[in-house]
N, C-alpha and C positions, 0 to 999 in steps of 0.2 A: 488719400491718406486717412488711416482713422488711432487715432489713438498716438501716434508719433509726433514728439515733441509737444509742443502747444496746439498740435493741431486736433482736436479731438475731430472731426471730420472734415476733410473737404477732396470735392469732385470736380475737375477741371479740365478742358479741350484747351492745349497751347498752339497756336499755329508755329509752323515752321515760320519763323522770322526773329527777327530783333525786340526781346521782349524786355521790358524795364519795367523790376519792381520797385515801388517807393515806401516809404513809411518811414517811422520812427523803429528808434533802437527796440530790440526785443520785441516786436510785434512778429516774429516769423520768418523772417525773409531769409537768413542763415537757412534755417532749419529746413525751407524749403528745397533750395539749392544741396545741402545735404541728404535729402531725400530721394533726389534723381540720382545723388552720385552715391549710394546705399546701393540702390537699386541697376546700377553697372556693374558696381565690383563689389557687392554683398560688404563691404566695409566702411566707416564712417572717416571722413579726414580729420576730424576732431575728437569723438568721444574714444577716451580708452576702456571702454566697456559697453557691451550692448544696453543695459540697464539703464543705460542715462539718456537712452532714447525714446525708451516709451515713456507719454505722459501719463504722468502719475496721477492722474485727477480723482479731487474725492467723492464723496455722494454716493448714492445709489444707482450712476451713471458710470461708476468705477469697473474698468475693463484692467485688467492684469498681460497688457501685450498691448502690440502695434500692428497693425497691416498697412503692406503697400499695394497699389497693385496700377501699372502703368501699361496702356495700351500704346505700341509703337509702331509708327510707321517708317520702317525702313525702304531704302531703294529698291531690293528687291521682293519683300516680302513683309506684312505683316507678323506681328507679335505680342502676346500678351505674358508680363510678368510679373512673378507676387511672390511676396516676401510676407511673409509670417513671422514675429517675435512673441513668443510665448512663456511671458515668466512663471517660473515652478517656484513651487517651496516646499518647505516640511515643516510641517506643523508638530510640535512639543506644546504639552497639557499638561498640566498636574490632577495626578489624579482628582477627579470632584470637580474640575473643572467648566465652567458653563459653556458649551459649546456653541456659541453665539456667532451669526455669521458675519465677518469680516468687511466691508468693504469699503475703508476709504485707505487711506496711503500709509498712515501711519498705523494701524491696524493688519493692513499688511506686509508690510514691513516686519513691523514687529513677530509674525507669524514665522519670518525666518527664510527671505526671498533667496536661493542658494544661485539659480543659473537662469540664462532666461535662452531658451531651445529657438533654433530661427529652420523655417521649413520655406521651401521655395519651388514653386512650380513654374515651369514653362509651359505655354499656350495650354494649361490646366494637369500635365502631369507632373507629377514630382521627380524633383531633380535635383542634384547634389551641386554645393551651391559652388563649386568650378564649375559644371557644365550651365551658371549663367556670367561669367564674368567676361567681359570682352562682348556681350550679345549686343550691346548699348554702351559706344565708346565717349568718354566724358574728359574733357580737360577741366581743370578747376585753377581760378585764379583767385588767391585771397591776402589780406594784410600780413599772416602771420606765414605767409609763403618767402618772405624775406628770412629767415630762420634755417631755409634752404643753403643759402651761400653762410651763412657764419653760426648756423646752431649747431647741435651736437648731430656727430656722423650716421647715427640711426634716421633722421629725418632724411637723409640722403639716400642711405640704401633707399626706406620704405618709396621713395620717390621713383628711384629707377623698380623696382620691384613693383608699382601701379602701373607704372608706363607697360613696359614685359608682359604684365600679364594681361593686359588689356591687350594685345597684338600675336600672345604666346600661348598658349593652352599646356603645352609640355611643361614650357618655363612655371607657368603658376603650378601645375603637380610637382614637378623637380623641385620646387621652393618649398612646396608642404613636406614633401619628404624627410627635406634635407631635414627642414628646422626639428624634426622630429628623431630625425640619426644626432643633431646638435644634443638633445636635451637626454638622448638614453647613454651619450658616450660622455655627456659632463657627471652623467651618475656614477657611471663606472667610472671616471674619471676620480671619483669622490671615493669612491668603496677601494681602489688602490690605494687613494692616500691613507686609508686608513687601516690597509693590511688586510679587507676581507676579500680582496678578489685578487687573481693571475694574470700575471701583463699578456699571457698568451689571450684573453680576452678583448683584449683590441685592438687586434687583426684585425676583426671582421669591420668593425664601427671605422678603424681608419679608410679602409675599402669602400663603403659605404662615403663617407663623408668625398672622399676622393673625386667617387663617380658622380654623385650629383652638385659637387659642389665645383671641378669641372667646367660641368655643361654651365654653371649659373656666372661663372667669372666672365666663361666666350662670350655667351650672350650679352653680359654688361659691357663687356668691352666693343662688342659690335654695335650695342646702341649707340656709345656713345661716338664712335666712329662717324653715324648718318645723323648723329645729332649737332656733331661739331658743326660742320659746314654751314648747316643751316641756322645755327643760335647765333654763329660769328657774322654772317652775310645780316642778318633781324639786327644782331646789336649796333652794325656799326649806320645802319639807317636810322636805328632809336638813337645814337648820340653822335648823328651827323659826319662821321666818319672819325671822332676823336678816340674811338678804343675799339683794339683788334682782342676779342673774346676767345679764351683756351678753357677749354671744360677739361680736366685729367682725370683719370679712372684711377686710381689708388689704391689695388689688390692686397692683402695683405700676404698671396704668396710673394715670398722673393725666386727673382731667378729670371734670366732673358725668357721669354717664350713669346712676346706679339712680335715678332720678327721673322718668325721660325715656319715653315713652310707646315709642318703638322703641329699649328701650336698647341691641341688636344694631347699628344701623346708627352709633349716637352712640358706641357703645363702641369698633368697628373704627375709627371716624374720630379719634378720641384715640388708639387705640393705634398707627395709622401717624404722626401726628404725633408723638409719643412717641418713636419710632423714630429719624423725620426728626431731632426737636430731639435726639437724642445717638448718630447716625452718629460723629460724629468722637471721641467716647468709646469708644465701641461698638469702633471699630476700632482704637484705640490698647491698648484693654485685651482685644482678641480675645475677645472673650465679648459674650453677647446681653447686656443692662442691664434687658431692659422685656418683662413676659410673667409670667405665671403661674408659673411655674416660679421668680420673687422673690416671688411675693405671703404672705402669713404671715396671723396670727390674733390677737387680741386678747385677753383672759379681764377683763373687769371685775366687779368686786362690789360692790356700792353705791357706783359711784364709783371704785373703787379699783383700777390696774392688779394682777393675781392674778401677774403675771409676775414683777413687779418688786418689790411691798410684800406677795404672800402668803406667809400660815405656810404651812409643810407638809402639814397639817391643811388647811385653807383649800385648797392645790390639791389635794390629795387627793380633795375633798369633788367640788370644781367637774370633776374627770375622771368620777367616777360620776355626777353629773348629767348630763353632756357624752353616756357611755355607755349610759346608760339612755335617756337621748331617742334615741339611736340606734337602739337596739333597737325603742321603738317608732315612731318613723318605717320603718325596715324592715317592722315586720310591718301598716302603717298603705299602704304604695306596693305592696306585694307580696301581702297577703293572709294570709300562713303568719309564723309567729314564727321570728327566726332562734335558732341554737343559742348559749347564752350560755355565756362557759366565764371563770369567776375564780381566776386562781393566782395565791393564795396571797396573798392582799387582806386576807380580815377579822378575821385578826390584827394589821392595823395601824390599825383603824377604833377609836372610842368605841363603846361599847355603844349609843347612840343609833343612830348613822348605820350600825353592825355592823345595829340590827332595823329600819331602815328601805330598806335594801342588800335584808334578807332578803326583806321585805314587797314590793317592789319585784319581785322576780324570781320572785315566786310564779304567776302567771300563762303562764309561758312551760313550757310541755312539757317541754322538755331542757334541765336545766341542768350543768357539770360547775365543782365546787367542788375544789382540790386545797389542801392540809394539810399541815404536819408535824405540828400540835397538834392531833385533833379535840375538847380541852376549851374552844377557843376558837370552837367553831359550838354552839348552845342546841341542849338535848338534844332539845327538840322538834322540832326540825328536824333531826334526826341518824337521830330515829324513822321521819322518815317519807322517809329516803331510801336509794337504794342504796346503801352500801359497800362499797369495795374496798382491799385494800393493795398500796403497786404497792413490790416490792423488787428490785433487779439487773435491771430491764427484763423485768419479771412482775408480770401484773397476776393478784391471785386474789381472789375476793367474799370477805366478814364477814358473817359472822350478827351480828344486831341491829344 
């Protein structure tokens, strides 16, 4: 890592094992964890902007970007990958002005930081940053993953939409697409309502939207299909057999079509209908109504929506089931187990679900656990894993 987050460099061999990071708040250990899972699926799980990833440090030391770059060994083959953030700006002068060079944060900044460019190579050529996503499969278990069962239904999609494209390559292009048919037909959608454009104009964007939004419903419905099974068999061993776990898919087309023997061609023919019956919504409120991009997720527990009537406890529980079928659906489509990384979870579990968390992720190669407290991880599991202290964006090993 150089230059990302607070880390202004560091260079590190992880073994494949159980690795526990410790330290205090804000020394890193996020940011690290965030780092590897950048580095799978070229996105961040927390910043809603690239820019808030590179450190901004001042000095004469001041680099304007981040690089990553992580050498992997998979099952069958090695791989080196690197990610490049390169903040741009544009610079405005008045005329006469001293053209003194720039470089601490607030200096440039103020210079007028507009995007910040991300370039990304595989084993040293460049490549578009789908053809890295999925190369390096990552689960991420974190506090604000509770937010999953009762926050707002975009965290939901974005969740099944990580999962997918990490095991999909179509799925993550059909998803680029779509959101891109989404934002040219809410224009037109807006220049209707205003009298500058012909409703014969979309046709084409309903067709579009149709086709790849389609493929993106099957898909989510299929996950969750391979995911039910195995979240409900994980839950009801995390709560000893007291709650039978329903994950529901929540499309926002209406109309039968998982029952249907071609649900593709029954599904498209509801969702243009769907369309047709709120055209005149559609265009009074300039935005799409009907597509994937509304559909959302259910969490039930014996009955119970976890949304609306779970303890905190209760979804807590239901996101590490949710998690853990994940993990092994991935390494069940794929072959290889992905890298599982939990910040900063099993200080907030019961000692039950803390040693069935544990027992669970025993199987998987690499796991990365980060801490303030390591009295809150069983010393037996402490023994038998690597540790390290990570302080000021340095990470250095612990003996024992």
């Amino acid at each position: 890592l150089t230059n990302f987050r607070n880390y202004p460099h560091l260079d590190i061999d992880l073994p494949a094992s159980k690795i526990v990071l410790e330290g205090d708040n804000a020394q890193g250990k996020t940011n690290f964890l965030e780092a590897i899972f950048f580095l799978a699926t070229t996105r961040s799980h927390r910043a809603s902007n690239e820019r808030e990833l590179v450190g901004w440090g001042g000095g004469d030391a001041f680099f304007p970007g981040a690089q990553l770059i992580a050498r992997v060994q998979r099952a069958d083959s090695a791989l080196q990958m690197e990610i490049i953030l390169s903040a741009e700006r544009s610079i405005t002068q008045a005329p006469g002005a001293n053209n003194r060079v720039q470089t601490g944060l607030e200096d440039y900044l103020s210079s007028g930081v507009s995007t910040v460019k991300k370039r990304v190579r595989l084993n040293g050529l460049p490549r578009r940053a789908a053809d890295v996503v999925g190369q390096v499969k990552v689960v991420m278990f974190s506090a604000p993953d509770i937010d999953l069962v009762a926050g707002a239904p975009s965290l939901r999609r974005r969740y099944l939409d990580i999962t997918l494209c990490q095991i999909d390559n179509r799925y993550l292009r059909s998803l680029q697409r779509y959101q891109k048919i989404v934002l040219q037909r809410n224009h037109l959608l807006r220049r209707l309502g205003e009298g500058k454009a012909q409703i014969q104009e979309l046709a084409f964007w309903d067709r579009e939207l149709v086709e790849y939004g389609t493929y993106i419903i099957l898909r989510r419905s299929e996950l969750l299909a391979s995911l039910n099974p195995l979240a409900r068999e994980i839950h009801c061993n995390l709560t000893a057999g007291c709650e039978e776990l329903e994950i529901r898919y929540l499309p926002s087309v209406e109309g039968e079509w998982l029952k249907v023997a071609d649900q593709s061609l029954v599904l498209g023919r509801n969702f243009q209908g769907n369309l047709t019956a709120k055209q005149g919504r559609e265009i009074a409120q300039g935005m799409s109504l009907v597509g994937p991009h509304r559909d959302d997720l259910q969490f039930i527990a014996s009955g119970v929506d976890m949304g609306i009537f779970g303890s905190r406890g209760q979804q807590r529980a239901i996101v590490q089931s949710l998690k853990l079928a994940e993990a092994r659906l991935i390494m069940s489509k794929v072959g290889e187990a992905p890298i599982l990384m939990l910040d900063d979870v099993l200080s907030e579990l019961d000692s039950h679900r803390q040693q069935q968390l544990l027992l669970s992720i025993a199987p998987y190669p690499q796991v990365f656990i980060t801490t303030t407290a390591p009295e809150f991880i069983p010393r037996d599991f402490l023994e038998r894993s690597v540790r390290f202290r990570v302080k000021q964006g340095a990470i250095h090993p612990l003996e024992g």
